[in-house]
N, C-alpha and C positions, 0 to 999 in steps of 0.2 A: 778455559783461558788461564796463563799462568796467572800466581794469585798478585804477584808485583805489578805486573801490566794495569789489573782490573781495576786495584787499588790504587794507582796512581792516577789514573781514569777519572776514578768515582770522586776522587780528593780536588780532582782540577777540573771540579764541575761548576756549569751556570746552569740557573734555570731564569727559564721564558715565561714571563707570567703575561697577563692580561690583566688593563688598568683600571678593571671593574670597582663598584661598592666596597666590598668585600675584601679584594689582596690584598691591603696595606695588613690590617687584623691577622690574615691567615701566616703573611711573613712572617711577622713579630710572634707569630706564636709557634711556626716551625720551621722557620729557618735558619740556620745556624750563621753568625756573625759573617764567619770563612767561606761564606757559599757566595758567588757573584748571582747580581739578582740581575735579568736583562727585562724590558718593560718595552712591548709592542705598540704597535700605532695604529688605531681604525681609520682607513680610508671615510667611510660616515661620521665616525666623533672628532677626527684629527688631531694635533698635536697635543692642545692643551690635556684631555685626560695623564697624558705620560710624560711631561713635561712637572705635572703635578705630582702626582705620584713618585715620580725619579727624587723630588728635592725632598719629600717627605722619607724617602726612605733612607736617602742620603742623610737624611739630620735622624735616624735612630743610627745611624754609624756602619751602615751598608755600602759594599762597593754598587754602584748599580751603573748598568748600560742600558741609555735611553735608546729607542728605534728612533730616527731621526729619515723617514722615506722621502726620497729627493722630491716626489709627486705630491708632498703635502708643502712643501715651503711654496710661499707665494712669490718671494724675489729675494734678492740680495740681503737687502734690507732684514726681512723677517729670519734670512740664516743669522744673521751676526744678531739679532734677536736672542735665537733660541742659543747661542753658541754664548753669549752672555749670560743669561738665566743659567747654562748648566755650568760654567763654571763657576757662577755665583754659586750655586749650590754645592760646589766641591767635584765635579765630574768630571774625569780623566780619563772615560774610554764613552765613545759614543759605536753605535752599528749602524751604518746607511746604506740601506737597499731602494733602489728602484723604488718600491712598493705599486700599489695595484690601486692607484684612485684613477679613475679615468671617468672625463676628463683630467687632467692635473692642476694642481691647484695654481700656480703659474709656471714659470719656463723653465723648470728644470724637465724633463724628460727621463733622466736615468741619472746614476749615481755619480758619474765619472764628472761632470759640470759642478757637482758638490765637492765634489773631494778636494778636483783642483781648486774651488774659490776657498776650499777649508785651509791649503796650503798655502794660498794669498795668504790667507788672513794670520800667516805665522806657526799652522800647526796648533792649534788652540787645544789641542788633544793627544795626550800619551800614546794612547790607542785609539786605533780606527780601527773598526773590521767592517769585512763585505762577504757578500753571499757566492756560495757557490753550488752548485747545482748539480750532485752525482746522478741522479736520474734528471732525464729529457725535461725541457720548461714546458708547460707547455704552450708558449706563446714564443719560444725562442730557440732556435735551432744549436744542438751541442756547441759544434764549433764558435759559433758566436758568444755564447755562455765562457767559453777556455780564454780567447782572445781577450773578453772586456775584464778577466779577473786580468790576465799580464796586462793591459793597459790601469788597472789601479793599482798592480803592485807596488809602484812608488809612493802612493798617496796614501795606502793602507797595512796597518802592523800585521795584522792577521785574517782569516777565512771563517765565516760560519758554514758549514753545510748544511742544506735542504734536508728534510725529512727522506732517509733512504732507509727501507727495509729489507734491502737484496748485498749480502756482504760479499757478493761476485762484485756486481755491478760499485758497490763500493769502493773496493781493494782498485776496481779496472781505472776510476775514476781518477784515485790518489796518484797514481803510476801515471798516467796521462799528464796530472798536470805538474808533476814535479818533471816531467820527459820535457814539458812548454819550458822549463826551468823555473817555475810558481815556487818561491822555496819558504812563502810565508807559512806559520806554524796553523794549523786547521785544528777547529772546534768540531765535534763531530756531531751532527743533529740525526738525536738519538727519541722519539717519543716516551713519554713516562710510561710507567704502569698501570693507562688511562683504560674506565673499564669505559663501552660502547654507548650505553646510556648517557651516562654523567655529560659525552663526550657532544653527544646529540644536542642534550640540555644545553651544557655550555655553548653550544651552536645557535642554539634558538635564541639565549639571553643577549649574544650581541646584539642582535639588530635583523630583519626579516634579509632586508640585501644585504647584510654580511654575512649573516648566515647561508644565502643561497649563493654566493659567492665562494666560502668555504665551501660546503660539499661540492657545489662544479669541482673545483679545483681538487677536493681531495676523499675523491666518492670512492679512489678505491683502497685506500686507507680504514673504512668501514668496514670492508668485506673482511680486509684482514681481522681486526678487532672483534669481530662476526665470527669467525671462523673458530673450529673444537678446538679447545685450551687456548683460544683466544690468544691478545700478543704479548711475549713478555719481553721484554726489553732485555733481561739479561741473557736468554737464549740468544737475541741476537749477537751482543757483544759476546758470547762464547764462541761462536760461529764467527765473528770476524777478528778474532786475535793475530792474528798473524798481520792482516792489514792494518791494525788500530797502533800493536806495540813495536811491529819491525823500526828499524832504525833512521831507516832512509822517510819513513813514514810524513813523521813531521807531526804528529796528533798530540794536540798539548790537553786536550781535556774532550770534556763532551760536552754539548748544548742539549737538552733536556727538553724537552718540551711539556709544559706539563697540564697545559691547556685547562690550569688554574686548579688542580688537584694536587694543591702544595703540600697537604698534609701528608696524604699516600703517597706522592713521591719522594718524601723526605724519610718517609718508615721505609721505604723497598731500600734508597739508600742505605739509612743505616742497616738493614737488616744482611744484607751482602755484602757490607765490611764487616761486619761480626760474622759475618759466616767465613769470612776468607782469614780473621782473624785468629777462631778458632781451628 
């Protein structure tokens, strides 16, 4: 990959942590000021863990973006809640996906119901981003995944992309939705440097149903991680240069995943700007 594209990439990074015991400590101890921190949502714990977490990291002087899933807010009411709390805390970009509680926790159904009542309520946020999907949901058919980002484009600044390990299917994805005319800027969701074990462990530590929730969802994410010389993240991003840096692209950074292995994702970072440095 050229060394400008990878570098600009790795500099206009978020990572995705998980609002466990544990993250606040591992941030503060290696996360660099300049890194956007983004903070998930368990369908079983709900809001509050990351609601908590968001303010607390925000008061060590971190940008952070709470997960805010339409399936967790119970009404009206409880958005303009939680839309007070994070601006109390200083919070200027939130992420609202769909999310996976089912039942929901009340009427919102999907993200497009939040967004608009978020622009009711004045745009309470610089940024908005939503999800999008380069490989199949699997609970929702392509087309309909293309359609529901151009029905939030106006309600939302940017895209996060879904965990994609195929940089055909990726590059085929970006092209499709800039064709829809999506001309919002996309975050690329990229997995850390996560080894198979840790990844299990941290699977176990959420919760038995969220844990068996996660592998349904992403069993074959395993096999990869499983497989000789296992996954490295930066082979992929070498392999998708052309899709990530072209111009027409639109790729403002990566989203990380780093499925609470902050420390090691923060060493592979820097260790690949020092490499592309020297």
């Amino acid at each position: 990959m050229g060394t400008t594209g990878l570098r600009a990439l790795l500099r206009g990074v978020r990572y995705e942590v998980l609002p466990a015991k544990a993250t606040e400590d591992k941030v503060l101890a290696h996360v660099p000021r300049d890194v956007v921190v983004t903070v998930t949502a368990s369908p079983v714990k709900g809001l509050e863990p990351t609601l908590d977490l968001t303010a607390r990291l925000a008061a060590h002087g971190y940008r952070v973006v709470p997960h805010v899933p339409a399936r967790l807010l119970r009404d009206d009411a409880h958005l303009k809640d939680v839309v007070d709390r994070l601006r109390e805390a200083g919070v200027d970009d939130v992420f609202v996906p769909a999310g996976d509680a089912d039942p929901p926790a009340g009427g919102y159904e999907g993200a497009l119901p939040v967004l608009r009542r978020l622009s009711e309520l004045g745009g309470p946020f610089t940024h908005v981003g939503v999800t999008g999907y380069p490989e199949s949901h699997p609970l929702i058919h392509d087309d309909v995944t293309v359609q529901a980002m151009w029905d939030k484009r106006e309600h939302a600044t940017y895209l996060v992309s879904n965990l994609c390990f195929d940089p055909r299917v990726l590059g085929e994805w970006i092209v499709r939705i800039r064709g829809r005319g999506i001309g919002l800027p996309v975050y690329v969701g990229v997995a850390g440097p996560v080894q198979r074990a840790k990844l299990l462990s941290m699977a176990t530590k959420i919760g038995v149903g969220e844990s068996t929730r996660f592998l349904t969802k992403h069993a074959s994410w395993f096999l990869r991680f499983a497989a000789p010389g296992g996954y490295s993240p930066e082979r992929l991003l070498a392999r998708s240069e052309g899709v990530l840096t072209g111009p027409s692209a639109g790729v403002a950074g990566l989203h990380l995943f780093t499925f609470n292995q902050i420390a090691e994702t923060e060493a592979w970072r820097r260790a690949v700007l020092e490499r592309l440095a020297g």
